[in-house]
LUMSENU-757643 format. One record per residue (C-alpha): x, y, z; residue in one letter. Coordinates in Angstrom, 2 decimals, decimal comma, always signed. Layout:
<pts>
PT       u       v       w kolvex
PT       X       Y       Z      A
...
</pts>
This chain:
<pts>
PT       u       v       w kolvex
PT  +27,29  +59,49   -0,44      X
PT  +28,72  +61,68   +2,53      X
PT  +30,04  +59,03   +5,31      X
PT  +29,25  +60,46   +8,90      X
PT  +31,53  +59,61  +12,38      X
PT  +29,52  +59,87  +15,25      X
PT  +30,94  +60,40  +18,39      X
PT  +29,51  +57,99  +21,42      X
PT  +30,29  +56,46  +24,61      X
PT  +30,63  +52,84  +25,35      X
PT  +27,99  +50,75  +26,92      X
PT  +29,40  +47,63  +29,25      X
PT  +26,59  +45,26  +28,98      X
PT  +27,32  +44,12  +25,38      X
PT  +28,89  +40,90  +26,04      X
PT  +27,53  +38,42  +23,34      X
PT  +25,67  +35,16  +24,54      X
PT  +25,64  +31,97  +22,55      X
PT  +23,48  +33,47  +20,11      X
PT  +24,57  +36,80  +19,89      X
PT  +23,44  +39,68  +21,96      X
PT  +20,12  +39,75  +22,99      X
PT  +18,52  +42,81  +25,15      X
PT  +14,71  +44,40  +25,92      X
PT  +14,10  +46,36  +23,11      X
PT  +13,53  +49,50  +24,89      X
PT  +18,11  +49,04  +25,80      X
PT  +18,28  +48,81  +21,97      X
PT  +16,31  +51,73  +21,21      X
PT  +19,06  +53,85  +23,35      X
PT  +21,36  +56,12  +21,50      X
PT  +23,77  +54,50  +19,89      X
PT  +23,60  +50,85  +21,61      X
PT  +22,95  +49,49  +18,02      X
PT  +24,96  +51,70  +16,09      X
PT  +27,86  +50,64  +19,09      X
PT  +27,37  +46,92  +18,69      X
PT  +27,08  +46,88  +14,67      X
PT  +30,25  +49,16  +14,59      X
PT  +32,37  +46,33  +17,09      X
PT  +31,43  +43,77  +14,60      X
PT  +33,08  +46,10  +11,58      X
PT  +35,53  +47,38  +13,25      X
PT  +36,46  +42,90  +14,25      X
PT  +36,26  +42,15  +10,50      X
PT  +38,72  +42,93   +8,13      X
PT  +36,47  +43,33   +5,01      X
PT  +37,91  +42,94   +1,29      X
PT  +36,89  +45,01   -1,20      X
PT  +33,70  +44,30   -3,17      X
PT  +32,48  +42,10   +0,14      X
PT  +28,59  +41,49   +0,49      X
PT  +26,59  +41,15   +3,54      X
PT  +23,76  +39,20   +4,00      X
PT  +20,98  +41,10   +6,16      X
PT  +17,32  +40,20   +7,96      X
PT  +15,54  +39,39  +10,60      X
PT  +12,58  +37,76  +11,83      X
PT  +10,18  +40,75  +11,46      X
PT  +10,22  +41,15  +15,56      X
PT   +9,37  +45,16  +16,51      X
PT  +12,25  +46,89  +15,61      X
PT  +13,52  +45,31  +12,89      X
PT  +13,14  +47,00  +10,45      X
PT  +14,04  +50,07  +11,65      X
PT  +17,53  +48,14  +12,83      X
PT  +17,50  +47,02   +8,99      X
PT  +17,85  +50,93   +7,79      X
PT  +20,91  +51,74  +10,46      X
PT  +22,51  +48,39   +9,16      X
PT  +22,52  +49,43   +5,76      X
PT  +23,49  +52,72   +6,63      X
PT  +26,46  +51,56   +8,47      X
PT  +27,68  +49,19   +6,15      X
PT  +28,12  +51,38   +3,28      X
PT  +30,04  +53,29   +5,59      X
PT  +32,27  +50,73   +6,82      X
PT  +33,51  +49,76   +3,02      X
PT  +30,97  +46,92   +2,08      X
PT  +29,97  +47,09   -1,64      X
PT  +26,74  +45,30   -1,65      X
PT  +24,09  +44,47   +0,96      X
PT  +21,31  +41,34   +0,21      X
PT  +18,46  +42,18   +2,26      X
PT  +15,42  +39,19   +2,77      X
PT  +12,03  +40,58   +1,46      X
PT  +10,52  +43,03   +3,59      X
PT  +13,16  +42,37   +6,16      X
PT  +12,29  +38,64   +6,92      X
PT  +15,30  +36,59   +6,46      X
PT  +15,02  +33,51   +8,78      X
PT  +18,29  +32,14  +10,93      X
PT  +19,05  +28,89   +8,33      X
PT  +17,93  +30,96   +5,40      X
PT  +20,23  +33,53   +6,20      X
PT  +23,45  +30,91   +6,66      X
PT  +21,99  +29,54   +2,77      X
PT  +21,92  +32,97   +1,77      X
PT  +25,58  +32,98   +3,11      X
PT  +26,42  +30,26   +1,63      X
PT  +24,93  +29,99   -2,19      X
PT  +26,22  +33,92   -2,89      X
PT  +29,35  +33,53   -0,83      X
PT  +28,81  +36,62   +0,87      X
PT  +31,96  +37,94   +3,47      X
PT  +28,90  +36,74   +6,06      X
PT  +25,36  +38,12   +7,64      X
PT  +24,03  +39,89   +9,99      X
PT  +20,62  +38,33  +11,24      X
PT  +18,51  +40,56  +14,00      X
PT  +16,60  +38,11  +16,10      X
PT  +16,24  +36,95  +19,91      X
PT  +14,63  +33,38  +18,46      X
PT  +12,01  +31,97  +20,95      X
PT  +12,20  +35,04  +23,26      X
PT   +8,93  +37,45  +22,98      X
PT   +8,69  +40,65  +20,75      X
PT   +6,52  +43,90  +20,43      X
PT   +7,52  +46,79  +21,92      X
PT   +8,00  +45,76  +25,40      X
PT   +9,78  +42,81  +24,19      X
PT  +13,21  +41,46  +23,01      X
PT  +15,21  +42,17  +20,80      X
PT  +18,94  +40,30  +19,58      X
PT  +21,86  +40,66  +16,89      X
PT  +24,36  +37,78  +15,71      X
PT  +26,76  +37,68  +12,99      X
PT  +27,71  +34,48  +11,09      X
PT  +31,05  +34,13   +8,99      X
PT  +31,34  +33,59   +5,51      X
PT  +30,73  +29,49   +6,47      X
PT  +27,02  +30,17   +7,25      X
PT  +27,73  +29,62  +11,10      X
PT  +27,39  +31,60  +14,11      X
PT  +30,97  +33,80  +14,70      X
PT  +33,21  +31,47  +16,54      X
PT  +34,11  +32,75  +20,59      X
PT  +37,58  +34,41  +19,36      X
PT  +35,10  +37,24  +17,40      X
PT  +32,51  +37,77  +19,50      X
PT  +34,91  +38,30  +22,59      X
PT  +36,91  +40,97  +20,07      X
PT  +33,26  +42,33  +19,55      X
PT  +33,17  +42,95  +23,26      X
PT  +36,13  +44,34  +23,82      X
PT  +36,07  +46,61  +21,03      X
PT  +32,49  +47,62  +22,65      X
PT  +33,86  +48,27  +25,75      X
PT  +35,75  +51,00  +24,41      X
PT  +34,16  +52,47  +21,52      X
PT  +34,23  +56,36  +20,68      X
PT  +33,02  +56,77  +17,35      X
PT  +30,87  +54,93  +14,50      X
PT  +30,31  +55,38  +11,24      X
PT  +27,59  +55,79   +9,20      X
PT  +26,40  +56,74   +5,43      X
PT  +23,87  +59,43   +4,73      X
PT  +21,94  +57,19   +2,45      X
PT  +17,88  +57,67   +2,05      X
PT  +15,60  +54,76   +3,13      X
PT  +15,54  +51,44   +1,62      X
PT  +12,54  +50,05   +0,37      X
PT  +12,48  +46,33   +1,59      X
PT   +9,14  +45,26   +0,26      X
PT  +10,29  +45,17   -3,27      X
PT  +12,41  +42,64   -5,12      X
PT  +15,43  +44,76   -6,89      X
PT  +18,41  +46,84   -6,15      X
PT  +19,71  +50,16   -4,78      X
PT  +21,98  +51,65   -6,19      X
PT  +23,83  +54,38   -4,34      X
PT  +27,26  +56,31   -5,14      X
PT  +27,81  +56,21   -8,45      X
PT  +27,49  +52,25   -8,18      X
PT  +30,15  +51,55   -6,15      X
PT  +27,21  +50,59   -3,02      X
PT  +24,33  +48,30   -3,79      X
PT  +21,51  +47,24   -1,85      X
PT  +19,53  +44,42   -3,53      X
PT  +16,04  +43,17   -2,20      X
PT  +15,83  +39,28   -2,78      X
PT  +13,35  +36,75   -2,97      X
PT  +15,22  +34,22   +0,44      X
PT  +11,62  +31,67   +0,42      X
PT  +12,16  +30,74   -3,27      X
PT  +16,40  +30,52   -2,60      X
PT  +15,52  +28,17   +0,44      X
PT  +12,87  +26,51   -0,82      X
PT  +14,76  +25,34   -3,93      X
PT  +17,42  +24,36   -1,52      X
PT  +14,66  +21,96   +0,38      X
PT  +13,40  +20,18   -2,93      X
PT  +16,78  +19,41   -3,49      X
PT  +17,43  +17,93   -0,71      X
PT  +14,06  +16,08   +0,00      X
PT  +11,83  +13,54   -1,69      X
PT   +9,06  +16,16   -2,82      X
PT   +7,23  +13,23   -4,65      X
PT   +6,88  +10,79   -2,09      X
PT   +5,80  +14,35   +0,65      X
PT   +3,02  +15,39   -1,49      X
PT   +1,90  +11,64   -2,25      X
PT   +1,20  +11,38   +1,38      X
PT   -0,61  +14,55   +1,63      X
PT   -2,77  +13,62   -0,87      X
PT   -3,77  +10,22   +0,74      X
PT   -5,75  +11,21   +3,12      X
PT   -2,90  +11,94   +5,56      X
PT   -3,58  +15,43   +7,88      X
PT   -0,64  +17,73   +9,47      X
PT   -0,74  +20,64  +10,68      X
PT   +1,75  +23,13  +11,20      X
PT   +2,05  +26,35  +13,39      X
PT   +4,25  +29,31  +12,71      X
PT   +3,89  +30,46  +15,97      X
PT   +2,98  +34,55  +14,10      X
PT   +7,04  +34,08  +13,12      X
PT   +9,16  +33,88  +10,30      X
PT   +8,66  +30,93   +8,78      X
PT   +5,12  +31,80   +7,91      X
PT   +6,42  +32,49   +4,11      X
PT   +8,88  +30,01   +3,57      X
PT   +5,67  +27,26   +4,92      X
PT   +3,07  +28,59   +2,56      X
PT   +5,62  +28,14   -0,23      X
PT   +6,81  +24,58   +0,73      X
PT   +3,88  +23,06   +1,93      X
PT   +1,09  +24,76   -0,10      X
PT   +1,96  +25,98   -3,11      X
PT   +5,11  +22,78   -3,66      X
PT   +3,36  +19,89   -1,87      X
PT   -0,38  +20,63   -1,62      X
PT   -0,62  +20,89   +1,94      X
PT   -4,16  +22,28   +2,23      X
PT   -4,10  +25,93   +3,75      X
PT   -6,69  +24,70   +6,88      X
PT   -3,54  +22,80   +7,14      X
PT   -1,24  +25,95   +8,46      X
PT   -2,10  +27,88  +10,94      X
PT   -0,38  +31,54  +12,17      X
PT   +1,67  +32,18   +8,69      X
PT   +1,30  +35,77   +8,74      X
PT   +4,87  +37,30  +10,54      X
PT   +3,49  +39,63  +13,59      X
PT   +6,36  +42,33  +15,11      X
PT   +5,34  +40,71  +18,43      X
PT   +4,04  +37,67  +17,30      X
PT   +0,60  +37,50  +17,50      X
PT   +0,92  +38,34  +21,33      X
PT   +2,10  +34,95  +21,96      X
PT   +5,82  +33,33  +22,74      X
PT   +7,07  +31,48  +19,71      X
PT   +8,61  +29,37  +21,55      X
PT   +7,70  +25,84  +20,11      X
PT   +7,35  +23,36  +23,01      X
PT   +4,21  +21,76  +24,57      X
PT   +3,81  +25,16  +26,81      X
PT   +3,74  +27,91  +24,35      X
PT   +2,13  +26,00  +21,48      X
PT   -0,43  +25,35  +23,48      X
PT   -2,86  +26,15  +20,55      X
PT   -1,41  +22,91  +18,22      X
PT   -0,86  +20,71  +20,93      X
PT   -4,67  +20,93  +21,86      X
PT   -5,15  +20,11  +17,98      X
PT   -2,54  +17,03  +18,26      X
PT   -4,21  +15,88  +21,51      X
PT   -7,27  +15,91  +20,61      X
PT   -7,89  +12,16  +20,72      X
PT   -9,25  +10,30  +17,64      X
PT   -9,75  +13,28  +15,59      X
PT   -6,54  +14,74  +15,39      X
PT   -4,44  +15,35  +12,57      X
PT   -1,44  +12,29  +11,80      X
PT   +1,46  +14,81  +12,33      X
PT   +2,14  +18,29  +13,73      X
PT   +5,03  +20,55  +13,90      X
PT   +5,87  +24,06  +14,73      X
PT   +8,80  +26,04  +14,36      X
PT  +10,31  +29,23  +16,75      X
PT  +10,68  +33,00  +15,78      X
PT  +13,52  +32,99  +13,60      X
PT  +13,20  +29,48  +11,85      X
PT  +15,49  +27,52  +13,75      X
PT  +13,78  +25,56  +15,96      X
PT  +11,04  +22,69  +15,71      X
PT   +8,98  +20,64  +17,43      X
PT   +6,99  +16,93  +16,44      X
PT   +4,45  +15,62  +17,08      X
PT   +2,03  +12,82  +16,13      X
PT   -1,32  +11,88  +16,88      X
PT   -1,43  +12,29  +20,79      X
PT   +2,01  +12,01  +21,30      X
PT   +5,49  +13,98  +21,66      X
PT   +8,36  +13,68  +20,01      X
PT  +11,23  +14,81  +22,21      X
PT  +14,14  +16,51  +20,19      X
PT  +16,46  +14,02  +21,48      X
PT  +14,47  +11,14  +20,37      X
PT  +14,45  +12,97  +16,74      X
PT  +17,76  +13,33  +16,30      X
PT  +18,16   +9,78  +16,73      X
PT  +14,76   +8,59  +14,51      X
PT  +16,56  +11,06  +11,57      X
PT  +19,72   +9,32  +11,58      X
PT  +18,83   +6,01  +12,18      X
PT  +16,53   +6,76   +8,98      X
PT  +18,81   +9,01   +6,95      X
PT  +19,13   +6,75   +4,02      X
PT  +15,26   +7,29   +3,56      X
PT  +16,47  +10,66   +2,23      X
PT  +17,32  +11,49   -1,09      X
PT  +20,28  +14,01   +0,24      X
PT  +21,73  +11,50   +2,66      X
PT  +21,27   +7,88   +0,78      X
PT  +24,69   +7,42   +0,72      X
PT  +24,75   +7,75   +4,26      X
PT  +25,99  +10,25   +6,75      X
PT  +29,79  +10,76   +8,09      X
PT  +28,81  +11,38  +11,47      X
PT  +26,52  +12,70  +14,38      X
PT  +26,61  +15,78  +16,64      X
PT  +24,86  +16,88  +19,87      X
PT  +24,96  +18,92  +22,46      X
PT  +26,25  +17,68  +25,83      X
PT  +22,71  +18,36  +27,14      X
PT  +21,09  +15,81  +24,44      X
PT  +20,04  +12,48  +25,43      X
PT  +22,52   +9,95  +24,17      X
PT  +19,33   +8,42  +21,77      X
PT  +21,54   +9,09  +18,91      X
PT  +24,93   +7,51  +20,47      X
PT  +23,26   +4,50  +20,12      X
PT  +22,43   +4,66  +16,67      X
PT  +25,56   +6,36  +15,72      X
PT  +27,39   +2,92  +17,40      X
PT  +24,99   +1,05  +15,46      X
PT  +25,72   +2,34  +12,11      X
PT  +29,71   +2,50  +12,82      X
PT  +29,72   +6,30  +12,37      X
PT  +31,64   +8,72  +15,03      X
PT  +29,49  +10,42  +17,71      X
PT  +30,33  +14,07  +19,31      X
PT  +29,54  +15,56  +22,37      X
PT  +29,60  +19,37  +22,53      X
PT  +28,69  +22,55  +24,24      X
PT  +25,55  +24,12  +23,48      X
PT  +25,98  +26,28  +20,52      X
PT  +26,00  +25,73  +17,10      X
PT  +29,37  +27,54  +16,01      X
PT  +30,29  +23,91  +17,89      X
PT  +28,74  +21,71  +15,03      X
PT  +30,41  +24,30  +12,35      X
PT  +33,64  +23,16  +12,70      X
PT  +33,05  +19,30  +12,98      X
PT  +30,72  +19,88   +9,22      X
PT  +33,61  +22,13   +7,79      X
PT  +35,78  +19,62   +8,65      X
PT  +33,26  +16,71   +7,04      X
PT  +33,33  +14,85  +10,22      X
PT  +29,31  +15,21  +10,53      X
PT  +26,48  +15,43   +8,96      X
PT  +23,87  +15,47  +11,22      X
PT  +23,42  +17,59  +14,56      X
PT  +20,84  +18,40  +16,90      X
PT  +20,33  +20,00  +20,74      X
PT  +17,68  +18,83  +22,85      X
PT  +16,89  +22,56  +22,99      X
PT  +14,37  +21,85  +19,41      X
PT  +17,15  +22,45  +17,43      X
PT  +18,30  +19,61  +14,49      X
PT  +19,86  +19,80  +11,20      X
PT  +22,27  +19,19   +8,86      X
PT  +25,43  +20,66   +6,54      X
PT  +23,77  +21,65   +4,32      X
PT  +23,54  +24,77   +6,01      X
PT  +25,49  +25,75   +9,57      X
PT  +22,90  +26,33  +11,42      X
PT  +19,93  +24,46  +12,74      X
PT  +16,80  +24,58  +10,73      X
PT  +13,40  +23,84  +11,54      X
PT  +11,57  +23,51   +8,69      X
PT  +14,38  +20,97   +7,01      X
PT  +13,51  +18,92  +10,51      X
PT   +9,89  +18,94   +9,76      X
PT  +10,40  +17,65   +5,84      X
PT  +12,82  +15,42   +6,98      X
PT  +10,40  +13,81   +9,12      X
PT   +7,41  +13,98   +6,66      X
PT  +10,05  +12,17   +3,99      X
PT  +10,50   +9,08   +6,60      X
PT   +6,54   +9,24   +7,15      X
PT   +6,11   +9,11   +3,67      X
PT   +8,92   +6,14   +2,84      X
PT   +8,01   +4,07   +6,20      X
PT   +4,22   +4,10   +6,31      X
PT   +4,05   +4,22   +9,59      X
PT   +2,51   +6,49  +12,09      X
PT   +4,87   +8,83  +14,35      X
PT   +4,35   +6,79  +17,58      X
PT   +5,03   +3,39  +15,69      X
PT   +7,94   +4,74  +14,55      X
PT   +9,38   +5,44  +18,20      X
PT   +8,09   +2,28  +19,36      X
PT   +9,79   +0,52  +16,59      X
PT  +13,07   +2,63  +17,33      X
PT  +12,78   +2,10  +21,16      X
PT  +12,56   -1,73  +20,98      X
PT  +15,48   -2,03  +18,58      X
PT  +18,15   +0,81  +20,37      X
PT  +16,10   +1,00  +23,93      X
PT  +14,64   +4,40  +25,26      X
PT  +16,46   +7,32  +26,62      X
PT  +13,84   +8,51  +29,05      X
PT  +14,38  +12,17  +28,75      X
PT  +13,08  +15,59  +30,35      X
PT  +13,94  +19,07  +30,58      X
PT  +12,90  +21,31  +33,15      X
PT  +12,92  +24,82  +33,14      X
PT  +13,08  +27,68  +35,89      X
PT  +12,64  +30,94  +34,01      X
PT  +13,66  +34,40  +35,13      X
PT  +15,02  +33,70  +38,51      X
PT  +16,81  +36,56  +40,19      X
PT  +20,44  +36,12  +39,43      X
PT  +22,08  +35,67  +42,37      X
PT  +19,42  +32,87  +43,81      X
PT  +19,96  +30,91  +40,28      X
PT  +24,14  +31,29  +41,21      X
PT  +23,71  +29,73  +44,42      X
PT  +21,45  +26,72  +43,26      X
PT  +25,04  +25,93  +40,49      X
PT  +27,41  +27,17  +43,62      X
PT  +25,42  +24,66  +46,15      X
PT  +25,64  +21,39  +43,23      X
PT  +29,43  +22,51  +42,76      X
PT  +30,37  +22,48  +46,29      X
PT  +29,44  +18,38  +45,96      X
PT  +31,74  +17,28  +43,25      X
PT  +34,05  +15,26  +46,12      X
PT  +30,68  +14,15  +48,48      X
PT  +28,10  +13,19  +45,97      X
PT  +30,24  +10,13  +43,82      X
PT  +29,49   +6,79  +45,66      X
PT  +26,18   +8,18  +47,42      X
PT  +23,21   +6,75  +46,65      X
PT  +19,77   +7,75  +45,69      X
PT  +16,89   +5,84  +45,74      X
PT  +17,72   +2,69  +42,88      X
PT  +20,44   +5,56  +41,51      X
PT  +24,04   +5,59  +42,60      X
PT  +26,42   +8,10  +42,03      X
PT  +29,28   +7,37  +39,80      X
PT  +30,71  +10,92  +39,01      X
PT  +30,54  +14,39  +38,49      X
PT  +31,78  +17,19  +36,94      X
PT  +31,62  +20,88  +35,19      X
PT  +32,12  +19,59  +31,23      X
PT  +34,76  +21,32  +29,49      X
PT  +35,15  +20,90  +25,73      X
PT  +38,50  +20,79  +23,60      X
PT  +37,84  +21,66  +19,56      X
PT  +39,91  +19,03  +17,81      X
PT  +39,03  +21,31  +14,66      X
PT  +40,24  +24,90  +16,09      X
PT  +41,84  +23,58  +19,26      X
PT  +40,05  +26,01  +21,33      X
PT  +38,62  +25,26  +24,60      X
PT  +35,52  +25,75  +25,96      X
PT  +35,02  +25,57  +30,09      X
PT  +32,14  +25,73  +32,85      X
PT  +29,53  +24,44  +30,02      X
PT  +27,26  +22,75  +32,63      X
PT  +27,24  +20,15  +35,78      X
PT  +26,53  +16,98  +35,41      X
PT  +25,79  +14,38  +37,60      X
PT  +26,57  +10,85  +35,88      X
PT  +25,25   +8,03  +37,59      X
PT  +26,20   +4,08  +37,85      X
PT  +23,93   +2,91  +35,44      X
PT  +24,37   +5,27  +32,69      X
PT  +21,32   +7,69  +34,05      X
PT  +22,31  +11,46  +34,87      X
PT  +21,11  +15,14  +35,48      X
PT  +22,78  +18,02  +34,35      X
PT  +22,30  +21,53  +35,27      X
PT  +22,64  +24,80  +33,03      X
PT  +22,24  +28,33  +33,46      X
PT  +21,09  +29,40  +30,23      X
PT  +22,53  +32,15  +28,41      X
PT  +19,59  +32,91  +25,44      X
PT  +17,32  +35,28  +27,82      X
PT  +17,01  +38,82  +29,13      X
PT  +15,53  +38,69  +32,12      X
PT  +17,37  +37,50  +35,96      X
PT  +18,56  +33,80  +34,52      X
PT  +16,79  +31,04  +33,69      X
PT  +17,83  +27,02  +35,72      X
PT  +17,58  +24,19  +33,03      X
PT  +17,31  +20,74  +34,61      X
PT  +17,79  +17,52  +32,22      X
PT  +16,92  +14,63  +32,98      X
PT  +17,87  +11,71  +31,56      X
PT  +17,10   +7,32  +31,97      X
PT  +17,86   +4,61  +29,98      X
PT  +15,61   +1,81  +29,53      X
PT  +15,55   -1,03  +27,49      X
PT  +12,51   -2,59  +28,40      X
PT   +9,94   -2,36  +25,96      X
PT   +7,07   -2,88  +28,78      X
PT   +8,10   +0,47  +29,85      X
PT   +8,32   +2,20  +26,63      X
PT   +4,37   +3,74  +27,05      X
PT   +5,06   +5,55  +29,90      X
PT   +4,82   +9,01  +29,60      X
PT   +8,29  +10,29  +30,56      X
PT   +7,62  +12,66  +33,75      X
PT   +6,37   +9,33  +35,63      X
PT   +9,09   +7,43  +34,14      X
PT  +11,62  +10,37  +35,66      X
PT   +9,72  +11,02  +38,73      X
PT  +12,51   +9,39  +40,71      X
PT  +15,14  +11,10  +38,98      X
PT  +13,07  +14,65  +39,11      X
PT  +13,14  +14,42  +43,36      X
PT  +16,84  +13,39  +43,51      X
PT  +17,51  +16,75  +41,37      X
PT  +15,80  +18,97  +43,08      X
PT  +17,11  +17,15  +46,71      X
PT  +20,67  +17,74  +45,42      X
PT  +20,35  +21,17  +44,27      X
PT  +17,71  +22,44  +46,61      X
PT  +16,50  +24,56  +43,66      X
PT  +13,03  +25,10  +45,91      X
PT  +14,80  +25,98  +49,48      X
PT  +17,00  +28,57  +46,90      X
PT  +14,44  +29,90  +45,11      X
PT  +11,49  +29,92  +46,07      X
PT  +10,03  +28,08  +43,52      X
PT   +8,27  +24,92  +43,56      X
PT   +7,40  +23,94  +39,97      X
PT   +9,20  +24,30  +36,60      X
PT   +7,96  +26,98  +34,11      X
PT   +8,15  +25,10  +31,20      X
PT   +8,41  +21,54  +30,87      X
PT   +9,62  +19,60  +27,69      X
</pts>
């Protein structure tokens, strides 16, 4: 095995979001860019001998060709063994099992989630530590440093790997492996341990209808295994299960705008199916739904752990809850309830990773479709979905009687989020600048039935790693415990994208049917009066609502 350095010049535009970096695939496919980036994260690491890496993607265009440089570069940069998901498909939470159950030195995993694929799509990198969590700010900000001034990289002359079949590699005289494995059977063992199998396909077999979408994504596999050929899930029952490099043509991006295809199933009226669910591009994400209604991720959060018992894994109850600063405060009130601690965070799951290494949680969630638990360290969409067809299956109850029944005991957090997508950059600054420029005029002012109690830019000290984390989003808190915060979000390519939330509390279970943009619509004017989002940019509706 001859080891190559390749000489190269730095690119500037490297800088790692919270999910790693993501860029149009056509600024990956430049000379070197990868080979740069995947040499920073090396060259940040100080790798033992005999270390393994866990490696795959979620089959976007390009990833397997990404796979090949990966390996390539690896061997040269003194890692002993590579694990590489079938055919390149490794989802996000099967990758931080993967980490996990071989205790691999960590993982690479090569996807850009929700964001579109194909050719003229995205395309994203991330590395996880040895935990099974996203790398922590301290190493991706040494990844960008050392990208800023990169002059070499190395790489192995090694032939290609095949990927499609289960086995190893083995290169150099043994001393650098590449082994193919079998990640659906790994994770799905990993989900009949944790759920009540029994009591899942019991339901199925009653009579009860889901349906789930894989949006053309990765969890296509891992779905037909669980739910077809473990619970009997009939295959009508599935729909898009077959991985597509750009995803069928669609955006797996699973909320009520982009799954438009199961939400016309679950909204169907009489004849739809008891309970739907999709999940995002690399596995991490989910969405519920019941028969003509929406489950907001918020609201999950707080149905799973106010019904975590119901769970095999978590009968002996759960140390704690997690969420995002963004997330409703639905499961506040349930963590008070059941006398268990209740963080706030930034967005950002490396932020959960510390409080479950620490066994101060045990369930987490962002309002972003994102929920899970420690048994991995990242979130996890298809554990979501089985955790809700577990409660289905123990309650007997349909998905809107169980929010009812959870409203009228803890109240309702009314919650929205609106999104502005791919506003130019500098008209998305000046909507934040403008709300900033308030912080002294808006407390005391009121709005409508809202008053203003405070506001502020939420900063975020780690009582695990005492690092801190500023600027993480405005909010707006009002008198009676309502609020709107505003986020640039850091997960696309393209100008920036404006997230509104919105967020009411009401404990009257008259107004628990409303549907929550009329229950908001208040709220929704005051934001957009306060930030004059429209006047700054030109738009006048959001581009996704959720």
């Amino acid at each position: 095995m001859q080891i190559q350095t390749i000489k190269t010049t730095a690119f500037n535009d490297q800088k790692p979001g919270t999910s790693g970096l993501r860029k149009k695939v056509k600024v990956f496919q430049q000379t070197g860019y990868l080979e740069n980036f995947v040499q920073s994260i090396f060259d940040t690491l100080n790798v033992p001998n005999n270390a393994t890496l866990a490696l795959g993607g979620d089959g976007r265009y390009f990833n397997r060709q990404a796979i090949q440089i990966i390996v390539r570069m690896a061997a040269a940069n003194g890692f002993a063994r590579v694990l590489v998901g079938q055919a390149g498909i490794l989802s996000t939470p099967a990758c931080s099992h993967i980490i996990r159950k071989y205790k691999t030195f960590g993982g690479i995993v090569l996807s850009a989630s929700h964001n579109q694929g194909g050719i003229n799509g995205d395309f994203g990198i991330k590395y996880n530590i040895s935990n099974g969590g996203p790398a922590p700010e301290k190493i991706t900000d040494s990844i960008y440093d050392l990208s800023k001034k990169i002059i070499e990289y190395k790489i192995a002359d090694l032939p290609e790997v095949d990927v499609d079949t289960l086995g190893q590699s083995i290169f150099n005289d043994g001393k650098f492996t590449v082994e193919v494995i079998d990640a659906v059977q790994d994770y799905a063992d990993l989900m009949q341990e944790l759920f009540d199998f029994s009591a899942i396909k019991k339901l199925l077999s009653s009579g009860f209808k889901m349906q789930f979408d894989a949006m053309h994504a990765v969890t296509g596999p891992y779905a037909q295994e669980i739910f077809a050929n473990r619970l009997g899930a009939s295959e009508s029952s599935l729909m898009n299960c077959i991985p597509s490099e750009d995803f069928g043509g669609g955006h797996p991006d699973p909320n009520l705008t982009y799954a438009e295809d199961l939400v016309k199933i679950m909204f169907a009226g009489e004849s739809s199916p008891d309970f739907g669910a999709a999940s995002d591009g690399d596995g991490d994400r989910n969405m519920i739904l019941g028969k003509n209604f929406f489950v907001t991720p918020s609201d999950s959060l707080a149905v799973l752990a106010a019904n975590a018992t119901l769970v095999p894994a978590y009968a002996n109850g759960i140390a704690g809850v997690a969420r995002s600063m963004p997330t409703s405060g639905a499961v506040d009130r349930v963590a008070a309830k059941l006398n268990i601690p209740c963080y706030e965070t930034p967005t950002g799951w490396k932020f959960f990773g510390n409080l479950m290494d620490a066994g101060k949680v045990t369930l987490c969630g962002e309002e972003s479709f994102g929920t899970s638990s420690s048994h991995v360290r990242e979130k996890d969409g298809l554990w979501a979905v089985l955790f809700w067809l577990n409660v289905l299956a123990k309650k007997g109850m349909s998905v809107e009687q169980i929010l009812m029944s959870h409203w009228a005991e803890f109240g309702r957090n009314v919650y929205s989020r609106h999104d502005y997508e791919a506003i130019p950059t500098d008209a998305a600054n000046s909507v934040i600048a403008h709300v900033k420029s308030q912080f002294t005029s808006l407390p005391g002012q009121s709005f409508g039935g809202y008053k203003v109690k405070t506001c502020d830019d939420f900063s975020y000290h780690d009582s695990i790693d005492g690092s801190i984390s500023n600027n993480q989003g405005i909010r707006i808190l009002f008198e009676d415990g309502s609020r709107i915060v505003f986020r640039l979000s850091g997960t696309g390519t393209e100008g920036a994208t404006i997230r509104i939330y919105l967020e009411a509390f009401d404990p009257d279970v008259k107004n628990h049917h409303l549907d929550a943009q009329v229950a908001l619509a208040e709220m929704i004017q005051i934001a957009l009066k306060i930030s004059e989002l429209k006047e700054r940019t030109g738009r006048d509706t959001p581009t996704v609502i959720t």
